[in-house]
N, C-alpha and C positions, 0 to 999 in steps of 0.2 A: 632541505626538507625540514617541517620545522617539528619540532617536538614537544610534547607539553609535560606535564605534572603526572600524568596516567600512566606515561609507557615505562615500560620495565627496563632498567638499566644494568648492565654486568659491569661491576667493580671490580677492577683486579689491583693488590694493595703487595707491595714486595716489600721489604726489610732486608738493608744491606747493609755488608762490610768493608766493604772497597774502601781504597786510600791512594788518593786522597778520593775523597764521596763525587755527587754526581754534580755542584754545581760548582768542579773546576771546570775549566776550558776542557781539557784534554779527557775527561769523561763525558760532559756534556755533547760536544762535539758529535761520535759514533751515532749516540744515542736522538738527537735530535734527528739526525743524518737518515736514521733510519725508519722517521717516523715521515723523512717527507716524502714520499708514492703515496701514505695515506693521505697526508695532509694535500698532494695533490688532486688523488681522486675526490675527495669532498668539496673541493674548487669553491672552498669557505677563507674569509680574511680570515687571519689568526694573529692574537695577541698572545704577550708573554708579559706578566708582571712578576715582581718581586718584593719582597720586604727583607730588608739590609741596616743595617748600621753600620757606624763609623763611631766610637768612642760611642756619645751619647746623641746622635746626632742621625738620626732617618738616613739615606741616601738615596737622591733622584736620579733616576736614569732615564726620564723623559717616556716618550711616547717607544715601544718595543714592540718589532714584530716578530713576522716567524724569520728565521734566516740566520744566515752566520753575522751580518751586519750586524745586527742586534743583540747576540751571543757575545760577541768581542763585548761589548760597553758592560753587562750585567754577572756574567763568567769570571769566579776569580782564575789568575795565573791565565789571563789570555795576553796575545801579542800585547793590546790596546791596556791593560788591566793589572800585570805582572808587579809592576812596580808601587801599586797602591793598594792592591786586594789585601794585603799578608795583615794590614789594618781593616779587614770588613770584619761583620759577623753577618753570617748568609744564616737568615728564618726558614723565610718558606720562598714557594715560588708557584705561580699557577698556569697553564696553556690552554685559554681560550679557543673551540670553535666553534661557533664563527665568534671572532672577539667580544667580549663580555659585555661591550656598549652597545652592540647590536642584541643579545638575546634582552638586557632590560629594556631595549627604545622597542623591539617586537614583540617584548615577554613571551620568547621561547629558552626552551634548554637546548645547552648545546649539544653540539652532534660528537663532539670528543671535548672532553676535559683530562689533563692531568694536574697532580700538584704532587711537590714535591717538600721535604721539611725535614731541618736540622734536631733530631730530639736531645739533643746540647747544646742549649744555647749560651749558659750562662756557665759550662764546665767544658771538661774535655772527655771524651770514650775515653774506656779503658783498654789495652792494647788487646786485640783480638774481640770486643766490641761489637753489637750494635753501632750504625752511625748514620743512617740517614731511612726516610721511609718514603713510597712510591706507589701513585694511586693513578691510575687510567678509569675513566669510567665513559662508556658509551650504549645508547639506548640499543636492546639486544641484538632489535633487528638488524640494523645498522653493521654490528659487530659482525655478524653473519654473513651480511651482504660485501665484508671488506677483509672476510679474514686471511684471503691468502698474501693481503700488505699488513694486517695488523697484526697476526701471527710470528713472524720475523723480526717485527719491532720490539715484542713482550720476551724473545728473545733474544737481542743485542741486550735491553735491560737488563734481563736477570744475568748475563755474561758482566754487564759493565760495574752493577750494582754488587757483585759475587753475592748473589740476592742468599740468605740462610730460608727466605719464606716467600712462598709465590703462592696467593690464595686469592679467592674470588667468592662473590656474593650478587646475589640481583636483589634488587631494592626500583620503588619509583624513585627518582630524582628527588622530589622531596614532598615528604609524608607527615603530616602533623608538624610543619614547620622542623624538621628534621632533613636536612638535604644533604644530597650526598657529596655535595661542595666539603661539606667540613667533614668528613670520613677520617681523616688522620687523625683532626683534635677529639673528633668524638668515639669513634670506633676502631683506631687502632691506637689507641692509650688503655693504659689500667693503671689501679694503684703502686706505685713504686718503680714505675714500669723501666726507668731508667738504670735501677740498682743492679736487672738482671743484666748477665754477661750475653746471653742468648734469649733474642724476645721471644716470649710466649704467647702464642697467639692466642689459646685455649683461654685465656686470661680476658680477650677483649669481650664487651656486653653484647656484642651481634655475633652468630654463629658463621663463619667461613670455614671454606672445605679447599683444598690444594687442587690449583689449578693444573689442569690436565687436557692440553691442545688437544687432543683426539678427543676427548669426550664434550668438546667445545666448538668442534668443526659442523659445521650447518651438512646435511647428506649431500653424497654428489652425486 
């Protein structure tokens, strides 16, 4: 189904502490695992990109889908990855669907995006830390129509993530060139945001409220 610019999207954005964070193997893993009954019912292709380095150096990983095949190559400390990762620096990371080349070749939004993003990239957390941040966004209806698979998935996250913040927002997808694609660089940052020991959400420019599966279940 295709989506456009107009419909209302629910943003759910978590802040975790887990260690190692979500884009080793053995966090990834659950978490992906758990997202495919959705990614099945939406019977949309799905991509996975990333942005990594190596010293100073980008790192390609080719064309990634959804699947563990694809995990192994991008996952640091997987089977495929263990021995060369401990040299990555993991950015961000984003889950297309339906994959990102189909919604520009049909200029639609997609039916699920996540993204994912290291807010150290250039240091280390501090021990008990902030260490990684986590955005789902899907158009409302959508979320309604799927929430007895997407419910279970927001929580494996918050279990995987030992999430300190699960909060949520609706917005259109994107509004005065404002999209909800960039929600972590734009709205879940603030000044110094990195010094705190415990993120402050109250701090970001858009108002979120703590997400609360009962009050987010469609009537039945």
């Amino acid at each position: 189904m295709p989506y456009s610019a107009g419909d209302q999207y629910l943003s759910i954005a978590l802040v975790g502490v887990s260690a190692p964070p979500l884009w080793f193997y053995e966090r990834w893993t659950p978490i992906a695992r758990a997202f495919d009954p959705l990614i099945a019912e939406l019977g949309l292709k799905t991509g996975v990109r990333t942005t990594q380095a190596e010293k100073d150096a980008q790192l390609r990983f080719g064309r990634l889908a959804w699947g563990d095949q694809s995990d192994r190559k991008w996952t640091h400390g997987s089977p495929q990855t263990k021995d060369k990762s401990p040299a990555w620096t993991f950015m961000e990371g984003e889950v297309w669907c339906p994959h990102w080349s189909e919604c520009a070749r049909s200029r639609i939004d997609p039916s699920l995006f996540l993204s994912f993003a290291n807010p150290f990239i250039f240091s280390e957390p501090r021990p008990g830390q902030f260490n990684q941040l986590f955005h789902l966004a899907m158009p409302s209806a959508l979320f309604d129509k799927h929430f007895e698979s997407v419910s279970p998935a927001i929580a494996t996250i918050r279990q995987q993530l030992e999430a300190t913040d699960c909060v949520v927002r609706t917005a259109p997808w994107n509004l005065n060139y404002d999209s909800i694609q960039s929600t972590l660089n734009n709205h879940m940052k603030y000044r110094d945001y990195t010094s705190d020991l415990r993120f402050d959400v109250t701090r970001t420019d858009v108002p979120w409220r703590p997400y609360e599966p009962g009050r987010l279940a469609p009537p039945s």
